[in-house]
N, CA, C and O atoms as CSV, one atom per row, in Angstrom:
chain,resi,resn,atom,element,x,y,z
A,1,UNK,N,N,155.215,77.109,102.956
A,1,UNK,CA,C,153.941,77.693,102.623
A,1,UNK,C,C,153.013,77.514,103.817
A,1,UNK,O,O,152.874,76.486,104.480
A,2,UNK,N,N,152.407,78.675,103.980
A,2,UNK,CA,C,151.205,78.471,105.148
A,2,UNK,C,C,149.979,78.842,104.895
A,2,UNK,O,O,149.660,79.725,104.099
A,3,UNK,N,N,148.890,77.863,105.884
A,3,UNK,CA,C,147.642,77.442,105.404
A,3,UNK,C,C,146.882,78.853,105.918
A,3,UNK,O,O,147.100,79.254,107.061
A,4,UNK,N,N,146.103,79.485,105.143
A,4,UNK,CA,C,145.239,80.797,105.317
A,4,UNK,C,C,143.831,80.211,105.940
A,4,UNK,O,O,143.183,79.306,105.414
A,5,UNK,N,N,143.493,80.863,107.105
A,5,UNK,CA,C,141.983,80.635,107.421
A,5,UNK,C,C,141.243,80.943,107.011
A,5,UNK,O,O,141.213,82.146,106.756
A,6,UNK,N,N,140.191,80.166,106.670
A,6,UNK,CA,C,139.019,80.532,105.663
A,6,UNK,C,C,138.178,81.098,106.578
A,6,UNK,O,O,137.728,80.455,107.526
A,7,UNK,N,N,137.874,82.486,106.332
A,7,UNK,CA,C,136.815,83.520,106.935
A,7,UNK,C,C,135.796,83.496,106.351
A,7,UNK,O,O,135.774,83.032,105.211
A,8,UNK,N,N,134.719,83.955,106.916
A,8,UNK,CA,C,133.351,84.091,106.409
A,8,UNK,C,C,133.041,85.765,106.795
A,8,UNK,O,O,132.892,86.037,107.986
A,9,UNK,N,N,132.966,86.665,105.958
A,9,UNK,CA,C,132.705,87.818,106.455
A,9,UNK,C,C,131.191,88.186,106.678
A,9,UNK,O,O,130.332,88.170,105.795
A,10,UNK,N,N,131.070,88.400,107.521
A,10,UNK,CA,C,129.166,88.661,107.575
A,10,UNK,C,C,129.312,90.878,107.938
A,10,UNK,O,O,130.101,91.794,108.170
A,11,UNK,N,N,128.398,90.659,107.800
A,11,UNK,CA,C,128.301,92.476,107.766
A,11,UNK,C,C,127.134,92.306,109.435
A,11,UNK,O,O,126.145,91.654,109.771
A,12,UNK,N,N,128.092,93.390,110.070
A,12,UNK,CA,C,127.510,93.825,111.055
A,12,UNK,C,C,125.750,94.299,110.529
A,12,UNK,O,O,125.207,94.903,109.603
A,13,UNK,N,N,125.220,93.292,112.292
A,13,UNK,CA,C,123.781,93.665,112.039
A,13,UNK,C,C,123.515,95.357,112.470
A,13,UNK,O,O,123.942,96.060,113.387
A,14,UNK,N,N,122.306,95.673,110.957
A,14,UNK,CA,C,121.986,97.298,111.668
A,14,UNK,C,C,120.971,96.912,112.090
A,14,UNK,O,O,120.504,95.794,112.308
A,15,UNK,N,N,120.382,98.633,112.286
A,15,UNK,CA,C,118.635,98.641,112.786
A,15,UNK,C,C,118.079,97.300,113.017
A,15,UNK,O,O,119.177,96.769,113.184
A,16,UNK,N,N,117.471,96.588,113.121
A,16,UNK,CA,C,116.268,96.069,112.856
A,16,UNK,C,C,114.958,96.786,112.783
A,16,UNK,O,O,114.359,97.562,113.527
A,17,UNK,N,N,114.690,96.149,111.406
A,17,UNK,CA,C,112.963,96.546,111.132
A,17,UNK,C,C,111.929,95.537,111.872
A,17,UNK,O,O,111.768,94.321,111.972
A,18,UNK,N,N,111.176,97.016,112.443
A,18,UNK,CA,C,109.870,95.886,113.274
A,18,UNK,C,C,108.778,96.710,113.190
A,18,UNK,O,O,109.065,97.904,113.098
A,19,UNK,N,N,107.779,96.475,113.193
A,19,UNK,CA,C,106.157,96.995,112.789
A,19,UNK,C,C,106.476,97.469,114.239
A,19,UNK,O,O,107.264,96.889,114.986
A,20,UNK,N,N,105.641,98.798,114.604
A,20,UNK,CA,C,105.066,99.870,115.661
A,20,UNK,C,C,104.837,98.617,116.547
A,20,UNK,O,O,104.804,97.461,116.126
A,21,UNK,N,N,104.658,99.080,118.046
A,21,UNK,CA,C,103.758,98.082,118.945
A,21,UNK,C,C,101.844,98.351,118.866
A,21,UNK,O,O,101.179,99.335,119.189
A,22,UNK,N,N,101.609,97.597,118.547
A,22,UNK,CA,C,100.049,97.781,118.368
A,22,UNK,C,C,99.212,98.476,119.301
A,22,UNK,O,O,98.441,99.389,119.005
A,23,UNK,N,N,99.442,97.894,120.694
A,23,UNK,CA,C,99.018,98.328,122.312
A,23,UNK,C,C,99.308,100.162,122.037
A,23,UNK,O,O,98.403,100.954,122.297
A,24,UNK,N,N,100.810,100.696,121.435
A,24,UNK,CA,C,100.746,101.805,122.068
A,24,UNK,C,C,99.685,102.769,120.614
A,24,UNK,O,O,99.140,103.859,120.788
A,25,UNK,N,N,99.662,101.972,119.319
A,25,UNK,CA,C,98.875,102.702,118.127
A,25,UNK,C,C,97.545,103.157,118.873
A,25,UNK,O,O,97.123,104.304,118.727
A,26,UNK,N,N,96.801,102.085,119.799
A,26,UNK,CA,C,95.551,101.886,120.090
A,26,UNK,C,C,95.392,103.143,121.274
A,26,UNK,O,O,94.483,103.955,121.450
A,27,UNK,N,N,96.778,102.911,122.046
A,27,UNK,CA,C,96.813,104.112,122.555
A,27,UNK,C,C,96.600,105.455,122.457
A,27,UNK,O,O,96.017,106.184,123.260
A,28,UNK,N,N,97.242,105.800,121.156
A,28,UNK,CA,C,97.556,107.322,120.508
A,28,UNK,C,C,96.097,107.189,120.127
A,28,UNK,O,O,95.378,107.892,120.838
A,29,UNK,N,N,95.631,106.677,119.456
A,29,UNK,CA,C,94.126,106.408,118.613
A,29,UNK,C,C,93.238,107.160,119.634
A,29,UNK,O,O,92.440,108.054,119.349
A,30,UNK,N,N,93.524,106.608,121.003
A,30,UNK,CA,C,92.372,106.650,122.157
A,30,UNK,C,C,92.496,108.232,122.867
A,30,UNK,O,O,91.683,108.709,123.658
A,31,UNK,N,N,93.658,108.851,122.389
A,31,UNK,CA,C,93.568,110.039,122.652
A,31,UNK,C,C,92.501,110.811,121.762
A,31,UNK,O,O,92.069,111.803,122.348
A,32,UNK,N,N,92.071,110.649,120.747
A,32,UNK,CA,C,91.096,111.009,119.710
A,32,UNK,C,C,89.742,111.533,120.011
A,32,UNK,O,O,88.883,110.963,119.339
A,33,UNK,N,N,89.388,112.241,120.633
A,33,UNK,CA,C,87.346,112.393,121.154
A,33,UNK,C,C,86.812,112.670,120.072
A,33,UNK,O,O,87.239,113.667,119.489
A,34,UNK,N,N,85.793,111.941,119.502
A,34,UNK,CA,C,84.838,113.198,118.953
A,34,UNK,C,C,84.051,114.387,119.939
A,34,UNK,O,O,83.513,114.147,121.020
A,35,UNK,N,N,84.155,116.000,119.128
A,35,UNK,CA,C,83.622,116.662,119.793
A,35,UNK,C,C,82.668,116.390,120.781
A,35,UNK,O,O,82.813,116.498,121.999
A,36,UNK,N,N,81.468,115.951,120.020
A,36,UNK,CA,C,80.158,115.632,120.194
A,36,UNK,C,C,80.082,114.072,121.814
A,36,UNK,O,O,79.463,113.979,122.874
A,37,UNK,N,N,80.538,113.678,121.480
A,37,UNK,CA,C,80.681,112.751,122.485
A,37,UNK,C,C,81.727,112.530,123.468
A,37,UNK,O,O,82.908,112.591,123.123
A,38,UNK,N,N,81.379,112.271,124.696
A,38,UNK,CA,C,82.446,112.682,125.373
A,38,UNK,C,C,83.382,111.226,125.410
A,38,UNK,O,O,83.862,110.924,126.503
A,39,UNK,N,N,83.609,110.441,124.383
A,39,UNK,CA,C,83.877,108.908,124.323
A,39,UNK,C,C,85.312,109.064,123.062
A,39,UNK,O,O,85.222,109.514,121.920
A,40,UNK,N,N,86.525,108.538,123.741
A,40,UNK,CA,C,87.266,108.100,122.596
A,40,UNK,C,C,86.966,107.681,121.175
A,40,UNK,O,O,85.802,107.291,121.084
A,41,UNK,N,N,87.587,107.637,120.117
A,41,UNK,CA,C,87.088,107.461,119.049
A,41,UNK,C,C,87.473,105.455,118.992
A,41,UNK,O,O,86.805,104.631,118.367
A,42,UNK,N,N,88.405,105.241,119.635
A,42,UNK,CA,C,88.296,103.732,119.423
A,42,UNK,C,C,87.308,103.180,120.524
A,42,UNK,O,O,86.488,102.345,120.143
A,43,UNK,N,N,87.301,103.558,121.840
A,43,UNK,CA,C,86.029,102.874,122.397
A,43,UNK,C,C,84.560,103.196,121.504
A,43,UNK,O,O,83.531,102.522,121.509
A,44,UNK,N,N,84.748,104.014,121.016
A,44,UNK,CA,C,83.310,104.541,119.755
A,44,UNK,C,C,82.911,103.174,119.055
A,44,UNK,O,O,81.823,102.650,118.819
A,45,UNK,N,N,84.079,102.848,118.845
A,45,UNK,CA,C,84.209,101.586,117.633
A,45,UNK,C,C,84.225,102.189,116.016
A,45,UNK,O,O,83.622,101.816,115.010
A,46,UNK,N,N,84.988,103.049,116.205
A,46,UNK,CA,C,85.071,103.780,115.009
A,46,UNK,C,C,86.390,103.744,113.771
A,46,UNK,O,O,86.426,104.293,112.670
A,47,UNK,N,N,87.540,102.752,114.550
A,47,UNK,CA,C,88.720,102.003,114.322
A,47,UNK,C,C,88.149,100.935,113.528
A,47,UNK,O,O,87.956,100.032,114.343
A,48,UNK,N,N,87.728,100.493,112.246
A,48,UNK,CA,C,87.954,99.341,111.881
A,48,UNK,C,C,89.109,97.925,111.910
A,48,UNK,O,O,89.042,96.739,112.233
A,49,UNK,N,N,90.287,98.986,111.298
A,49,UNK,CA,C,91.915,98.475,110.556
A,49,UNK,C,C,92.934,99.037,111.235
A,49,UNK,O,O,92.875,100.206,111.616
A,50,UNK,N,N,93.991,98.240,111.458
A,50,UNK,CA,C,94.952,98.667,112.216
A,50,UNK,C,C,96.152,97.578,111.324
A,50,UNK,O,O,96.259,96.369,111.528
A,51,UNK,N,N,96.998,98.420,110.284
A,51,UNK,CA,C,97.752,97.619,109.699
A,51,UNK,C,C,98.934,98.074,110.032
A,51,UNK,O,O,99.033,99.301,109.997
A,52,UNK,N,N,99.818,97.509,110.329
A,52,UNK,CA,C,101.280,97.477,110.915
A,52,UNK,C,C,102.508,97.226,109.845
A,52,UNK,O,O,102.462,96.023,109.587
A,53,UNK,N,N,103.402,97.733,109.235
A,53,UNK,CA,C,104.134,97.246,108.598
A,53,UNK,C,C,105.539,97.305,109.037
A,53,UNK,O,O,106.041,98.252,109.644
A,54,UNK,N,N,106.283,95.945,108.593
A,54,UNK,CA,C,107.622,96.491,109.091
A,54,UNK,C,C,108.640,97.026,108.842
A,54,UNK,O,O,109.684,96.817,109.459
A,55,UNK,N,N,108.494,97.905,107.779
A,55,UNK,CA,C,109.151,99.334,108.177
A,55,UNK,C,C,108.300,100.591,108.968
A,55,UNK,O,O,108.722,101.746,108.911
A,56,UNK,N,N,107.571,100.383,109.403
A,56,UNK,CA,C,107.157,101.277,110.680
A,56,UNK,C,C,105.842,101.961,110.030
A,56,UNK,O,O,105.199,102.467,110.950
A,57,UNK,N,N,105.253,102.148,108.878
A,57,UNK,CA,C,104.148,102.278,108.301
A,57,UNK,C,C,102.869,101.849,108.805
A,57,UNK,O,O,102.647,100.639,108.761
A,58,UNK,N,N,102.225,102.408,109.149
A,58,UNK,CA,C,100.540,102.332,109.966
A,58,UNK,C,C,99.633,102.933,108.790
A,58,UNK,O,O,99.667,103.995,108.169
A,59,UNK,N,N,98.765,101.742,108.746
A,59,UNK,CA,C,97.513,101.923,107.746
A,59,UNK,C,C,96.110,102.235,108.835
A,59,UNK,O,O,95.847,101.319,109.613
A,60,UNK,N,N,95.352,103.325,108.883
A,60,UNK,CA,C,94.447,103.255,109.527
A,60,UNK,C,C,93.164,103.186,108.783
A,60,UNK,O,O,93.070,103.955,107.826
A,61,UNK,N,N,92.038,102.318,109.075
A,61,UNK,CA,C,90.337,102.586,108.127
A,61,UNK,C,C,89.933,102.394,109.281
A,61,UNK,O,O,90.146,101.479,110.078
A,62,UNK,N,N,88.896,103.971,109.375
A,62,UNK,CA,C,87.829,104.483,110.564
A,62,UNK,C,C,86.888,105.037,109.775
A,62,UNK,O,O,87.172,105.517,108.678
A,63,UNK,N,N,85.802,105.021,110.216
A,63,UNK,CA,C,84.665,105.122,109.868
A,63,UNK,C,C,83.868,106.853,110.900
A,63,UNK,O,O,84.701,107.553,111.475
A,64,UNK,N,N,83.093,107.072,110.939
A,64,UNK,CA,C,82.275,107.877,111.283
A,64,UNK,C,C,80.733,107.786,111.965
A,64,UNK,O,O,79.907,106.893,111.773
A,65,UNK,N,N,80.650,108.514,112.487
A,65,UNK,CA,C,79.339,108.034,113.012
A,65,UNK,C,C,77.995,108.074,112.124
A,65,UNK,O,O,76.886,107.540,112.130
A,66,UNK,N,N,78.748,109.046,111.328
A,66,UNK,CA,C,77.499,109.644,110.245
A,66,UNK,C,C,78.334,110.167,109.103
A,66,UNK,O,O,79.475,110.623,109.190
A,67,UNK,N,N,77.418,110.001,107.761
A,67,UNK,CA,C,78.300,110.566,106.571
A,67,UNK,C,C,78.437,112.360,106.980
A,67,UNK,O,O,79.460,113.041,106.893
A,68,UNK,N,N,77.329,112.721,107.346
A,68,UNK,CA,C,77.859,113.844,107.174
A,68,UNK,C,C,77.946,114.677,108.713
A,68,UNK,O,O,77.395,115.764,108.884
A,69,UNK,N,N,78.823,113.883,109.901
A,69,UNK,CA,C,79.599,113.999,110.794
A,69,UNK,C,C,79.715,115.621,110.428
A,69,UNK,O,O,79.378,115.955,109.292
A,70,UNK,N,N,80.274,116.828,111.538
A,70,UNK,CA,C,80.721,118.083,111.810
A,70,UNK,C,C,82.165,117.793,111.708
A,70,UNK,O,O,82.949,118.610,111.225
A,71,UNK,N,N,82.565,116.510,112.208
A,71,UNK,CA,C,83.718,116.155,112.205
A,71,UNK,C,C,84.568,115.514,110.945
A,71,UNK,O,O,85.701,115.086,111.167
A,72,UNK,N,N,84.227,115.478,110.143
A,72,UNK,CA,C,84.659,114.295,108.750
A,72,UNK,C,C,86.273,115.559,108.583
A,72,UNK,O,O,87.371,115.057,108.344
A,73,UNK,N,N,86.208,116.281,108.661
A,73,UNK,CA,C,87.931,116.747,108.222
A,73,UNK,C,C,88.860,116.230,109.055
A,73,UNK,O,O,89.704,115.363,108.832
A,74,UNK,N,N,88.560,117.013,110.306
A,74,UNK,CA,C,89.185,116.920,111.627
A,74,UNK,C,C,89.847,115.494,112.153
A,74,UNK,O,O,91.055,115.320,112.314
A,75,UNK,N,N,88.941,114.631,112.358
A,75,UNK,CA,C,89.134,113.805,113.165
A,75,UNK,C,C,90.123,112.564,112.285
A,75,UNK,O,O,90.842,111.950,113.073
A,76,UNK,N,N,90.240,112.206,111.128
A,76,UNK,CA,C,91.040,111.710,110.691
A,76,UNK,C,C,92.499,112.190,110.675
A,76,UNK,O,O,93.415,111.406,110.926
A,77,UNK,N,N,92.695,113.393,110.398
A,77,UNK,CA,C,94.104,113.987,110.843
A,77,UNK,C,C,94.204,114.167,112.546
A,77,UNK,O,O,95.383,114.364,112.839
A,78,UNK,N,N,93.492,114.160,113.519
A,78,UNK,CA,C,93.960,114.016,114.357
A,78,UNK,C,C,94.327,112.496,114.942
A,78,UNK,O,O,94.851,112.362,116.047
A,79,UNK,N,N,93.986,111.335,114.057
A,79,UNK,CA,C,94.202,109.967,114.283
A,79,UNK,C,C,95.548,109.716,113.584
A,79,UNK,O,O,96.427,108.886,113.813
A,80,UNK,N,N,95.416,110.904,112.458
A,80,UNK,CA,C,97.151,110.599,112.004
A,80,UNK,C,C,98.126,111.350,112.803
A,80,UNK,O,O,99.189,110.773,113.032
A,81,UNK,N,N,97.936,112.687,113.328
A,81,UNK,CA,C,99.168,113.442,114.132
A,81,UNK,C,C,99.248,112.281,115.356
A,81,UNK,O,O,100.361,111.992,115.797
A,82,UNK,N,N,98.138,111.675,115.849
A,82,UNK,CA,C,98.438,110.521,117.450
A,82,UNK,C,C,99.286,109.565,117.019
A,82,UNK,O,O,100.332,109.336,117.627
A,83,UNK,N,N,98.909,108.867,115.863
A,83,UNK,CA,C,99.707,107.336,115.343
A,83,UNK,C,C,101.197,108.170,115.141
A,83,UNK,O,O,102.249,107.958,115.744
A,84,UNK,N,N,100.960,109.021,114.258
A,84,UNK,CA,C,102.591,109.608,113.789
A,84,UNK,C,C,103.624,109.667,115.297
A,84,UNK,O,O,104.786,109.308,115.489
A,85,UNK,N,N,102.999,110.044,115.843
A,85,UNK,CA,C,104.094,110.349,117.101
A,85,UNK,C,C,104.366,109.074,117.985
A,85,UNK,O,O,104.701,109.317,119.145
A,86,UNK,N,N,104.313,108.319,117.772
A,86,UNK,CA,C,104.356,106.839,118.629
A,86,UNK,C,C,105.757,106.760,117.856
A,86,UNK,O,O,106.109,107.276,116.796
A,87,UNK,N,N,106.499,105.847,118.853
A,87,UNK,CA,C,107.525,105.186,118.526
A,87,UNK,C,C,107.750,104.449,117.510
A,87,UNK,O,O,106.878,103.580,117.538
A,88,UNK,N,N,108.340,104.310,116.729
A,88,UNK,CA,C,108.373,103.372,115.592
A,88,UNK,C,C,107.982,103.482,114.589
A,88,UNK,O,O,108.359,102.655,113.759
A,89,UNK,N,N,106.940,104.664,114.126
A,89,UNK,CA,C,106.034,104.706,113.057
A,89,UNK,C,C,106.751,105.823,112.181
A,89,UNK,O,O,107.158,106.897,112.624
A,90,UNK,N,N,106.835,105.393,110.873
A,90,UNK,CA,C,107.472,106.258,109.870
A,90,UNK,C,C,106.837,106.883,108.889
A,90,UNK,O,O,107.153,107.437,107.836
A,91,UNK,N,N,105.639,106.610,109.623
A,91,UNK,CA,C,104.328,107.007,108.322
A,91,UNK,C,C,103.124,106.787,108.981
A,91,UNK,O,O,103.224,106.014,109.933
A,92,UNK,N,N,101.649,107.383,108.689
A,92,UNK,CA,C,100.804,106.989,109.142
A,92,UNK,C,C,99.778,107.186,108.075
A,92,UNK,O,O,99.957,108.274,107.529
A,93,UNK,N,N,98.640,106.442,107.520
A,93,UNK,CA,C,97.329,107.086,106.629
A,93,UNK,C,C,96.256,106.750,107.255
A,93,UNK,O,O,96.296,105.716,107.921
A,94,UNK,N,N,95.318,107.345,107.216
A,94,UNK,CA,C,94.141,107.725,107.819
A,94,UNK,C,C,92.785,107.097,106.582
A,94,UNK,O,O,92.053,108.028,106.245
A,95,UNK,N,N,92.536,106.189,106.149
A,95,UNK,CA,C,91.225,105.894,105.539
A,95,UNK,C,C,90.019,106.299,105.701
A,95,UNK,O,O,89.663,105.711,106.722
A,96,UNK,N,N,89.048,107.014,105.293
A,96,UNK,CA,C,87.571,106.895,105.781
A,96,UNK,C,C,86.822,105.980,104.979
A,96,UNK,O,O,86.530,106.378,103.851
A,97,UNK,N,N,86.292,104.352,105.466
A,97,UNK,CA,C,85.734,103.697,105.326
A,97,UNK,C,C,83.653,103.974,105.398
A,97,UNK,O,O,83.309,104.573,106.416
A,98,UNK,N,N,83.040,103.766,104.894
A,98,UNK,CA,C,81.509,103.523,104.871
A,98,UNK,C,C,81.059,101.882,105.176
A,98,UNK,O,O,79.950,101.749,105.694
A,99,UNK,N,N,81.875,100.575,104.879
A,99,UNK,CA,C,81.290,99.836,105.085
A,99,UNK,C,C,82.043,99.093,105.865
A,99,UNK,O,O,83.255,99.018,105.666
A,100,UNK,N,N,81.313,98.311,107.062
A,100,UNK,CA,C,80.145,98.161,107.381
A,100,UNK,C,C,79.678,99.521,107.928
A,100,UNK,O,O,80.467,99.950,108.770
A,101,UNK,N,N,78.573,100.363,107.684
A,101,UNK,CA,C,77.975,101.365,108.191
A,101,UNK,C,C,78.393,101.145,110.231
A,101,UNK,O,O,78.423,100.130,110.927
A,102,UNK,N,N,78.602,102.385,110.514
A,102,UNK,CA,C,79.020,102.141,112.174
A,102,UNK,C,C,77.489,102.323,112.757
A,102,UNK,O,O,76.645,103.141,112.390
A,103,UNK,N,N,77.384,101.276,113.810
A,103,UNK,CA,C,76.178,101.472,114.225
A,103,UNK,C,C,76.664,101.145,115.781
A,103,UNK,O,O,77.738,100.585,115.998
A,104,UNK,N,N,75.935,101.475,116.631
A,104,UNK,CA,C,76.238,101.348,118.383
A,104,UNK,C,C,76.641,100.057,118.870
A,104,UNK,O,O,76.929,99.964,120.063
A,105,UNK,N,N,76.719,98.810,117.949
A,105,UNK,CA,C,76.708,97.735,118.807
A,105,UNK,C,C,78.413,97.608,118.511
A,105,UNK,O,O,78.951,96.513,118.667
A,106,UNK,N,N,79.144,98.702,118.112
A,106,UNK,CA,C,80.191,98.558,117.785
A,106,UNK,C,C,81.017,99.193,118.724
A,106,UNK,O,O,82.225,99.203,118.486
A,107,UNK,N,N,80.506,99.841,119.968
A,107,UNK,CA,C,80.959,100.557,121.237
A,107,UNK,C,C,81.340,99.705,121.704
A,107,UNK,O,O,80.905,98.607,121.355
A,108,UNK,N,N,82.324,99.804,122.709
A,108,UNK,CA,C,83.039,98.663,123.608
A,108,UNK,C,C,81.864,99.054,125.052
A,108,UNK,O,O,81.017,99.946,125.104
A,109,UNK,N,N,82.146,98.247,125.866
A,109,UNK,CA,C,81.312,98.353,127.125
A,109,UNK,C,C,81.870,99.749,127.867
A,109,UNK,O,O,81.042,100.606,128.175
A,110,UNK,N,N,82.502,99.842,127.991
A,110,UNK,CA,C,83.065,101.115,128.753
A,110,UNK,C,C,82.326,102.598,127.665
A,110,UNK,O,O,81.850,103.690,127.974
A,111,UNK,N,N,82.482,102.134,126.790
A,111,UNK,CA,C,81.781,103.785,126.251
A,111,UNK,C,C,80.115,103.438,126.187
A,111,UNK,O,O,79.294,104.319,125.931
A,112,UNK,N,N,79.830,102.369,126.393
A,112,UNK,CA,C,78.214,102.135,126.581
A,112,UNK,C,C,78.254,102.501,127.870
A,112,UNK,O,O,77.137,102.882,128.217
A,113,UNK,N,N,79.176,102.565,128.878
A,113,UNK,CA,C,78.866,102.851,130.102
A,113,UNK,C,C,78.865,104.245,130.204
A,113,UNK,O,O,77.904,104.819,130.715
A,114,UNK,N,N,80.252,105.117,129.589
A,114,UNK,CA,C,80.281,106.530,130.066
A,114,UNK,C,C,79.182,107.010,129.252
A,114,UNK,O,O,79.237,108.232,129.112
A,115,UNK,N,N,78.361,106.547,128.762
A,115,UNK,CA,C,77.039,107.131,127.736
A,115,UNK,C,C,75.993,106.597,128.537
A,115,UNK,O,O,74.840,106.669,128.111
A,116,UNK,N,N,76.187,106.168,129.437
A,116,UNK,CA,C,74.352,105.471,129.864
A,116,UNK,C,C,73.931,104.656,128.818
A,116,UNK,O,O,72.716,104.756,128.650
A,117,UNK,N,N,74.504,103.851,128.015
A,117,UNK,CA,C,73.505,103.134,127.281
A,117,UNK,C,C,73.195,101.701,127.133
A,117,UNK,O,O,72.748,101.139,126.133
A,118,UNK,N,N,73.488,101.210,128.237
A,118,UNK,CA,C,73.086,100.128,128.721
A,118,UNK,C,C,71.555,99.337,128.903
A,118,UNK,O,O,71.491,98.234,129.445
């Protein structure tokens, strides 16, 4: 009689699941202008939320400059066609948030700069 080796079968690793890279979301985001200003919508400070999940799902809450923005259709679907096309992302939603109300001190320095508002 002979002794059988005891195997352990493990199942080949697939895919790995990993949340989007954040750097390139912020990226796609920054392609975004509002008409009206000649300033990205995340240097705007108009990005609140940036949720990452790992199956590749992106939660976005952005806000507006004003409730009743020219832009309120537009500019949220164009924050979802940018996120959608990034690597990794299998989904994207677009939130429009009101609070905290967006007010200027929420500009990064660079769009206080390309605005003069220093």
């Amino acid at each position: 009689m002979t002794d059988q080796a005891n195997h352990v079968l493990t199942e080949a690793p697939g895919p790995k699941s990993s949340a989007p890279d954040e750097d390139a979301i912020i990226s796609a985001i920054a392609t975004v202008f509002d008409p009206e200003i000649p300033v990205n919508i995340y240097e705007l400070g108009l990005i609140y939320a940036i949720d990452l999940h790992e199956d590749g799902r992106v939660g976005i809450e952005m806000t507006l400059t004003a409730p009743n923005c020219p832009s309120a259709q537009e500019l949220p679907e164009q924050v979802r066609d940018a996120v959608s096309k990034v690597d990794g992302v299998s989904g994207a939603s677009v939130e429009i948030v009101w609070e905290p109300p967006w007010d200027m001190s929420r500009m990064s320095d660079d769009a206080r700069l390309a605005l003069n508002m220093f």
